[in-house]
C-alpha positions as CSV (number, residue, x, y, z in Angstrom):
1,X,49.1,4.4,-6.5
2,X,48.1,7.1,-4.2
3,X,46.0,6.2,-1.0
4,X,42.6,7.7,-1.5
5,X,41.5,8.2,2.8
6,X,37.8,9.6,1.6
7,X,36.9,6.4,0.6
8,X,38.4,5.2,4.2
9,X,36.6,7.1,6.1
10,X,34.8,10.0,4.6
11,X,34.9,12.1,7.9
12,X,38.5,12.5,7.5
13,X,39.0,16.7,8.0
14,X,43.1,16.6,8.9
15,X,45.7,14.2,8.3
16,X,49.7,14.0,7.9
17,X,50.9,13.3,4.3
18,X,54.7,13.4,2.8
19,X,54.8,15.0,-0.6
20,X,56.1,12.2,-3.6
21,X,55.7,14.6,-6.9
22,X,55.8,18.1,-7.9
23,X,55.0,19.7,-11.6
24,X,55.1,23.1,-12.3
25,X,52.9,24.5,-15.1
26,X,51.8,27.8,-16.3
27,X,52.8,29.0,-12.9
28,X,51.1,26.5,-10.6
29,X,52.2,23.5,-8.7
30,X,50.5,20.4,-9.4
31,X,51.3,18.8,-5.9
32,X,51.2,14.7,-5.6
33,X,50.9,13.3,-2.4
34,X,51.1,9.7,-0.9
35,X,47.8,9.9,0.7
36,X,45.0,12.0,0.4
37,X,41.3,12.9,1.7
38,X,41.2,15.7,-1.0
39,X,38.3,14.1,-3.3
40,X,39.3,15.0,-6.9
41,X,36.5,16.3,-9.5
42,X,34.6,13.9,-11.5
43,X,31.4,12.1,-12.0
44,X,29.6,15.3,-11.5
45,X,31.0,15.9,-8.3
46,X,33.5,19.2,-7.7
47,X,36.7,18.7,-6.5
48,X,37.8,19.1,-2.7
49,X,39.4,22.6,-1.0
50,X,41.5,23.0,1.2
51,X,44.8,23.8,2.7
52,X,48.2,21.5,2.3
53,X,50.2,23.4,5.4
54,X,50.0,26.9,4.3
55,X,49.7,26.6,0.6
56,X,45.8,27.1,-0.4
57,X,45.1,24.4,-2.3
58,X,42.9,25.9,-6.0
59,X,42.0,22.0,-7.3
60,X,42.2,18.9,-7.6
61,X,42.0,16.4,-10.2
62,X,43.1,12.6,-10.8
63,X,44.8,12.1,-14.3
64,X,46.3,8.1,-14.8
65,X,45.6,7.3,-10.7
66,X,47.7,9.9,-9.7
67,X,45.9,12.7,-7.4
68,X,47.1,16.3,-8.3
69,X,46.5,19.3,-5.6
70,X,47.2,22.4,-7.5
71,X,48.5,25.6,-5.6
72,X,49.8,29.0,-6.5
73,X,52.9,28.4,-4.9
74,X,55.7,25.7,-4.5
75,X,55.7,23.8,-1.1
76,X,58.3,24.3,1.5
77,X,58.2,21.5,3.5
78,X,57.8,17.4,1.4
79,X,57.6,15.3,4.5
80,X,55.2,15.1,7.6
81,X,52.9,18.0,5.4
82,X,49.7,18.9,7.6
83,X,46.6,19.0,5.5
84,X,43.3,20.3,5.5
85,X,40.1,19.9,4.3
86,X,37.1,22.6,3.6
87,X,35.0,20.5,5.6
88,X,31.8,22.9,5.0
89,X,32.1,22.8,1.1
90,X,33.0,18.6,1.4
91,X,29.8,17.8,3.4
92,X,27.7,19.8,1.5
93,X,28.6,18.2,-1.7
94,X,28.3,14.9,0.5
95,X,24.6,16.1,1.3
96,X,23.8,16.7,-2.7
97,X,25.3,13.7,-3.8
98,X,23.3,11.6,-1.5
99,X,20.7,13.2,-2.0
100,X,20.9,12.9,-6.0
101,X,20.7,9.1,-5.5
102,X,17.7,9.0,-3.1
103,X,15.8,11.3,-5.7
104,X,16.8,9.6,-8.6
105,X,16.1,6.1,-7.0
106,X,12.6,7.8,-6.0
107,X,12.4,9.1,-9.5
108,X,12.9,5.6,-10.9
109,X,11.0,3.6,-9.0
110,X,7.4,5.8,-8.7
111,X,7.4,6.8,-12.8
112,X,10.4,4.9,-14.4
113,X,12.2,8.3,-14.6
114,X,15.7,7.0,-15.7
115,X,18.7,10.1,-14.4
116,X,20.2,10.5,-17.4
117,X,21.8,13.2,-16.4
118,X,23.6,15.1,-13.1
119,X,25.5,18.5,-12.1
120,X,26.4,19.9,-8.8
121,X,27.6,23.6,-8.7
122,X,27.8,25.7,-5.9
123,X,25.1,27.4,-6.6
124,X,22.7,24.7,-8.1
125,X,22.3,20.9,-8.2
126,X,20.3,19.4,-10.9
127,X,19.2,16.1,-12.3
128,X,17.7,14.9,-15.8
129,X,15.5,12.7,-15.9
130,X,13.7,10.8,-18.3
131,X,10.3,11.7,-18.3
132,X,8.2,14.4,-21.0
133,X,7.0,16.6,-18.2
134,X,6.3,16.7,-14.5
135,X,3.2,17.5,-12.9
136,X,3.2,19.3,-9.2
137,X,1.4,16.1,-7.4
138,X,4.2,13.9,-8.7
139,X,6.8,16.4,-7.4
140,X,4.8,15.7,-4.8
141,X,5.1,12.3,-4.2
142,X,8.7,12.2,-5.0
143,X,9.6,14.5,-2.5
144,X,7.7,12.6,0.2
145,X,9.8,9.3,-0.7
146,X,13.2,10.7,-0.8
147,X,12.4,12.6,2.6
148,X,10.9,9.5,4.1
149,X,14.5,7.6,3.3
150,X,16.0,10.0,4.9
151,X,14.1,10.5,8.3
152,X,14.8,6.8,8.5
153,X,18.1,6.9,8.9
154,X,19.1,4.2,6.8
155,X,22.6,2.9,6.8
156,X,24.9,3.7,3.3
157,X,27.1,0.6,2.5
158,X,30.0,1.2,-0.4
159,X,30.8,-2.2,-1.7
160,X,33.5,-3.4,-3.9
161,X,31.8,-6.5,-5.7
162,X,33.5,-8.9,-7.9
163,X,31.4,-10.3,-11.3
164,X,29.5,-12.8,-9.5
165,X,28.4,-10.6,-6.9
166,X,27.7,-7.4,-8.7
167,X,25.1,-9.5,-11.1
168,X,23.3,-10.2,-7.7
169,X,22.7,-6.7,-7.1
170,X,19.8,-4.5,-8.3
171,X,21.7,-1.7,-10.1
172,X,20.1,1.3,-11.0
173,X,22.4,1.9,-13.7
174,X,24.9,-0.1,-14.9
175,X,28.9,0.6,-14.2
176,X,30.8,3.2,-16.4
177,X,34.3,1.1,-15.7
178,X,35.5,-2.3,-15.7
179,X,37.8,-2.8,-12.6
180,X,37.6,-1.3,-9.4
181,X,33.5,-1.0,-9.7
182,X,32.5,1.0,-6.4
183,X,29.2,0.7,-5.5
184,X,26.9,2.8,-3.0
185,X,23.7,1.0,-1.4
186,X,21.3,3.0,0.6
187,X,20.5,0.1,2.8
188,X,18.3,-2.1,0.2
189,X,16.7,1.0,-1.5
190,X,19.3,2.1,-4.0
191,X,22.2,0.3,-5.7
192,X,24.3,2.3,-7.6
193,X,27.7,2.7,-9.0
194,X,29.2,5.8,-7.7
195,X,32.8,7.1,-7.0
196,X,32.1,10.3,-5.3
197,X,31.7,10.7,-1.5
198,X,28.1,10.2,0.7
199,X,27.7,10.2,3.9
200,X,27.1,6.9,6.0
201,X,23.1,7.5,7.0
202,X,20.6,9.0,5.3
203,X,19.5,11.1,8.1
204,X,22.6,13.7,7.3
205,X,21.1,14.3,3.9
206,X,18.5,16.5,5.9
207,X,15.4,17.6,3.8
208,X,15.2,17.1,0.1
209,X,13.3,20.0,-1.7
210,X,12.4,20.3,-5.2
211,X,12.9,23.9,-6.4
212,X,11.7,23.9,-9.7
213,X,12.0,21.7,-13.3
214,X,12.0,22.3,-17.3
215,X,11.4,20.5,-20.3
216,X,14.8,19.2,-21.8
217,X,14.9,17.3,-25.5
218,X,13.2,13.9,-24.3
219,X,13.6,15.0,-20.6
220,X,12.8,17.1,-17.5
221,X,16.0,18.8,-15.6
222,X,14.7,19.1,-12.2
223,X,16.8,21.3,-9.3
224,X,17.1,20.6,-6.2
225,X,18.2,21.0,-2.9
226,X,19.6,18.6,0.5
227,X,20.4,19.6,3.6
228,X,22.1,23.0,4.6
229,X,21.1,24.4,1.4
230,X,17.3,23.6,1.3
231,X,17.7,25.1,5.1
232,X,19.2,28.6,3.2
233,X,16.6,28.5,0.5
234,X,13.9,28.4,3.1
235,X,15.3,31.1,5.3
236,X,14.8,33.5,2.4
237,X,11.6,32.4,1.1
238,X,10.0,31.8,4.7
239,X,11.2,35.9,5.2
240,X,9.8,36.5,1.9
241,X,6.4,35.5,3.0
242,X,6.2,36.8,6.4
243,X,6.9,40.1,4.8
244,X,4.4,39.9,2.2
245,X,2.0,38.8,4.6
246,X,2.6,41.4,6.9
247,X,2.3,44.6,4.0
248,X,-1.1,42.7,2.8
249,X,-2.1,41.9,6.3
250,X,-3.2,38.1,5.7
251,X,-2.1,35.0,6.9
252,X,1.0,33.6,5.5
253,X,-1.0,30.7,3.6
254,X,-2.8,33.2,2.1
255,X,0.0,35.1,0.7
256,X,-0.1,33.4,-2.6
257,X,-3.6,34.4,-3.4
258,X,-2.9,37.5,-1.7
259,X,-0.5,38.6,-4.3
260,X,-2.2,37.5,-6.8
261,X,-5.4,39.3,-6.3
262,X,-2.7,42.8,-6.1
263,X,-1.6,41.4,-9.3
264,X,-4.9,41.3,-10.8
265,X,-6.0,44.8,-9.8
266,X,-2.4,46.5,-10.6
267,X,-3.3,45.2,-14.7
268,X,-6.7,46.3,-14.2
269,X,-5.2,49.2,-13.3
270,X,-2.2,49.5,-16.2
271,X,-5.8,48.6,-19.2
272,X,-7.5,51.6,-16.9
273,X,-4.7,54.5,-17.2
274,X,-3.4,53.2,-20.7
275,X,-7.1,53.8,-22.0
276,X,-7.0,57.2,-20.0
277,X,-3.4,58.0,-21.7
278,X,-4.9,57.4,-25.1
279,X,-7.5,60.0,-25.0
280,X,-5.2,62.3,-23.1
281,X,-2.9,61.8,-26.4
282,X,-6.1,62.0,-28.7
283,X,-7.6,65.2,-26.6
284,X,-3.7,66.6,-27.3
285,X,-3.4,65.4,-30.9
286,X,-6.5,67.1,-31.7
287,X,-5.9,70.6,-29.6
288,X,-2.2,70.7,-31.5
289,X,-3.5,70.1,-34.6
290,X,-6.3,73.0,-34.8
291,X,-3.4,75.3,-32.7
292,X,-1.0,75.1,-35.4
293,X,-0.3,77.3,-38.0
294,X,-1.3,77.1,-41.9
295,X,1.2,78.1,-44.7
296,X,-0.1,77.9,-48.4
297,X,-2.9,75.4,-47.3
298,X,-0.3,73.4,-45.3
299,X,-0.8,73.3,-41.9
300,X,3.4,73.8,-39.8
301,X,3.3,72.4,-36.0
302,X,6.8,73.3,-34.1
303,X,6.7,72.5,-30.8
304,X,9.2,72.4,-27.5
305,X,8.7,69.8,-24.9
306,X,10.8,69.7,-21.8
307,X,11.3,66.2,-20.5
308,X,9.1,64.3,-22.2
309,X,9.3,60.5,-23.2
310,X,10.5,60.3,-27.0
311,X,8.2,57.2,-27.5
312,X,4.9,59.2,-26.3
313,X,5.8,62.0,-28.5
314,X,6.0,59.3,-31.6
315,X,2.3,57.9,-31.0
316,X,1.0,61.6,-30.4
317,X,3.3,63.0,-33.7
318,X,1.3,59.6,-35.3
319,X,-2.2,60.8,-34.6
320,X,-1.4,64.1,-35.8
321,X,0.1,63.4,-39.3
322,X,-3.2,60.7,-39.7
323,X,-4.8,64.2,-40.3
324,X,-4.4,66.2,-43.8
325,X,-1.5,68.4,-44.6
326,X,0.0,68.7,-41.5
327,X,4.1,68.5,-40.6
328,X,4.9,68.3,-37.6
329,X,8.5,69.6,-36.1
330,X,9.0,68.4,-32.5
331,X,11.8,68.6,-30.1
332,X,12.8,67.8,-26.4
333,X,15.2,68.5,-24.5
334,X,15.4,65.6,-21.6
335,X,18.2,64.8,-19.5
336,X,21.0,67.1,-21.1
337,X,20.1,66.0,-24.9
338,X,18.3,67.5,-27.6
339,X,16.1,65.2,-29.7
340,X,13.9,65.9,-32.7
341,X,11.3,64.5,-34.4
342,X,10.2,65.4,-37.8
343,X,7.1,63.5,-39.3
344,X,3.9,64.5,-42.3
345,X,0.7,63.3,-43.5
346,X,1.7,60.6,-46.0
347,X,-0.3,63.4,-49.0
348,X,2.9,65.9,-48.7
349,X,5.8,65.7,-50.7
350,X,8.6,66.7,-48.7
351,X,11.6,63.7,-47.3
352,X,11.7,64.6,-43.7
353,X,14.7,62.3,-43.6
354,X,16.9,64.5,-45.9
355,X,15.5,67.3,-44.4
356,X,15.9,65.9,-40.3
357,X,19.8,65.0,-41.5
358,X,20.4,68.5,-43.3
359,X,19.6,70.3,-39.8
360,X,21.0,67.8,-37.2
361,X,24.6,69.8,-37.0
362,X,23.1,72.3,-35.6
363,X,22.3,70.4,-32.6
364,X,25.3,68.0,-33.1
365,X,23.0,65.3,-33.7
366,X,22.5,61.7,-35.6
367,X,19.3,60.1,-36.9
368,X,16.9,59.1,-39.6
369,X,14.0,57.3,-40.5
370,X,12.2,57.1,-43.8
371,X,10.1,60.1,-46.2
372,X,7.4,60.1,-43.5
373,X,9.2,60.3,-40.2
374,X,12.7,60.9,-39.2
375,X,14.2,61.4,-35.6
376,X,17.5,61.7,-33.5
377,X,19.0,63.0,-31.2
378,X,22.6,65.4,-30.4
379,X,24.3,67.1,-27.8
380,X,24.0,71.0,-28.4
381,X,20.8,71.5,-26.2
382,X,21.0,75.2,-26.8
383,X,20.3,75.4,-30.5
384,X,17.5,72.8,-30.6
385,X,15.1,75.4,-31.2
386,X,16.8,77.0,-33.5
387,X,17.2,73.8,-35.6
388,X,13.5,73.6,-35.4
389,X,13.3,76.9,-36.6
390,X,15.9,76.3,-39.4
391,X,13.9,73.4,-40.7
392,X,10.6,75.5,-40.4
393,X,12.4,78.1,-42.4
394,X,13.2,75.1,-45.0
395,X,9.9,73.8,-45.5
396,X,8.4,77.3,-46.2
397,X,11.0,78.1,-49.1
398,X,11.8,74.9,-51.0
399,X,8.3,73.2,-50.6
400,X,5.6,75.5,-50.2
C-alpha cells in the first residue's frame, strides 16, 4: 500500500520517492511510487500536478490502493526520484474544498439545505443543494456565516474514528465507505466524511463569495468562489465598476442604477427609431409604388439597391405587394453578392418561385420561396440587373 504524505501533512511541496511500478499504455507511463504527496482525483476533487524529476507529470489517479502518476515519457532514474508538487493549483483546490464544507455546513444548518451535490473545475466550483430556490437575503446570510468561520480562524482536525466513536459525532452526511472512514471537523462546526485535502485553519480559505445560482430538478446549483479566486473575480468586477462609473460620472454605488437608467433610455430609444423606420419604409413603399410602371393594368417595379439589408427590403417588398397588382423585382448587390427578391400582390397569377429559379443562372444563384415571394442570392454581381431585366422581359410575354 502506497504511503499517501498529503494526508501527513498537507503542506508537503517536495519530497524524495523510489519508483516500485511502471505500466505503459497507449503511449504513457502510469508511474507507481512508494510514497506520494500527489493527491489523486476523486470525490470531486481534481487530481494533483506536478513534476516527478523531469518527467511532467499529466494525472493522477488511485485504482485498487495503488497511486498511478501518468507521464508522457518513461522515467530514467527509479530510486531517490525528486518530486514536485504544483503547489498553486494544490492550495487552491485546498481553498475550494474547504470552502465547500463551510458553505454547505452554512447551507444546512440556516435552511436545512442538504449538498447533494459538488464539482470543482478550474474554472468553476459549484454545489447542489437541496432547496426549490434561493432568495438574495438568504445568499446573504449564508455568505456572512461561512465568512464569519473563516475570519475566526478555527482549527481543521481529520480524524480516523472507529464505530463507537464515529456514532458520537454529528455527521453532516453519512460515510460513502466502510473502512478507513476519514473525517474532516472544522473545529465543532462541521463534521464530515471527506478524503480530499483542506487546509489546517479556516483563515486560509480567505473570503467565500457567492457568484450566482439556478434552479436544478428539486435543487439550486449555486457557484462559488474561496480565496485567491474570489480575489481574481473581484479584481475584474471592482475594474468593471470603476470604469463604468467613471464614463457615467457617478459614484461607484451608483453604477448599477446608473446603467440601468442608460439601459432604459437606449430601448426608449430602439421603440423611437423603429417607429421612425416604419414610416420611412411606409413613406418609401408608397413613393415606389405610384413610381413604378403599369403594363396591361399591372403595375412592374424593378429596382437596384446597393448595400442594402436583404431583411429591410422584405418588409418594404411586403408593404408594396399589400397593394393591387403590383410585382415587384428587387436586387442588391452587397458585399460582393448579388441577391434578388421577387414578390406580387396575392390577386396575380404568376409563381415567382418558378420564375426567381428560371433566372438565377444568370447570376449563378440559389433560392426560392413559395407563389408569392421567392429570393436568393449568387455570385455573378455583374449580370444582376440583367437577370432583373430577363425576368421583367418574362412577366410581360408569358403573363400579361
Amino acid at each position: 500500500m502506497v504511503k499517501k504524505l498529503y494526508y501527513e501533512n498537507v503542506y508537503t511541496k517536495e519530497f524524495i520517492a523510489n519508483i516500485i511500478e511502471v505500466k505503459e499504455k497507449e503511449g504513457r507511463f502510469h508511474i507507481v511510487l512508494d510514497q506520494t504527496a500527489f493527491y489523486p482525483e476523486g470525490g470531486g476533487q481534481p487530481n494533483d500536478l506536478g513534476k516527478i524529476d523531469d518527467l511532467v507529470i499529466e494525472y493522477v489517479y488511485e485504482e485498487n490502493q495503488m497511486i498511478y502518476h501518468v507521464a508522457g515519457q518513461a522515467p530514467a532514474e527509479f530510486q531517490n526520484v525528486k518530486c514536485v508538487i504544483d503547489w498553486e493549483r494544490r492550495f487552491d483546490h485546498m481553498q475550494q474544498h474547504l470552502g465547500q464544507h463551510i458553505l454547505s455546513a452554512c447551507f444546512e444548518k440556516l435552511f436545512d439545505g442538504e449538498t447533494v451535490g459538488f464539482h470543482l473545475s478550474t474554472d468553476t466550483v459549484t454545489v447542489d443543494i437541496t432547496m426549490e430556490n434561493m432568495v438574495p437575503a438568504q445568499a446573504e446570510k449564508i455568505e456572512y456565516l461561512a465568512n464569519q468561520i473563516v475570519f475566526n480562524n478555527l482549527h481543521v482536525h481529520q480524524h480516523y474514528p472507529d464505530q463507537e466513536d464515529l456514532k458520537k459525532m454529528p455527521l453532516r452526511k453519512p460515510p460513502k465507505v466502510s473502512e478507513n472512514i476519514r473525517i474532516i471537523e472544522v473545529d465543532q462546526f462541521d463534521y464530515s466524511p471527506c478524503g480530499g485535502t483542506h487546509p489546517n485553519y479556516t483563515g486560509e480559505v480567505g473570503i467565500i463569495k457567492i457568484r450566482r445560482w439556478e434552479k436544478m430538478k428539486g435543487s439550486i446549483r449555486v457557484e462559488f468562489l474561496c480565496g485567491n479566486r474570489a480575489l481574481k473575480d473581484y479584481y475584474w468586477k471592482n475594474n468593471s465598476i470603476n470604469k463604468i462609473s467613471a464614463l457615467l460620472s457617478i459614484k461607484d454605488t451608483d453604477a448599477s442604477e446608473g446603467v440601468e437608467r442608460i439601459y432604459n433610455e437606449y430601448n426608449q430609444l430602439k421603440k423611437d427609431m423603429k417607429n421612425l423606420k416604419d414610416q420611412l419604409t411606409d413613406y418609401e413603399a408608397d413613393l415606389l409604388y405610384k413610381n413604378s410602371t403599369v403594363h396591361k393594368h399591372t403595375r412592374l417595379l424593378v429596382k437596384m439597391f446597393e448595400d442594402r439589408d436583404i431583411n429591410e427590403l422584405r418588409i418594404l417588398s411586403a408593404k408594396i405587394v399589400s397593394n393591387p397588382d403590383i410585382v415587384v423585382l428587387f436586387g442588391v448587390k452587397h458585399d460582393s453578392k448579388a441577391q434578388m427578391l421577387f414578390s406580387r400582390s396575392k390577386e396575380i397569377d404568376i409563381n415567382m418561385n418558378q420564375l426567381f429559379k428560371e433566372v438565377a443562372p444568370m447570376i449563378d444563384g440559389k433560392g426560392g420561396g413559395n407563389p408569392q415571394t421567392a429570393q436568393g442570392g449568387g455570385s455573378d454581381i455583374g449580370n444582376l440587373e440583367g437577370a432583373l431585366l430577363a425576368a421583367q422581359q418574362i412577366i410581360k410575354n408569358r403573363y400579361l
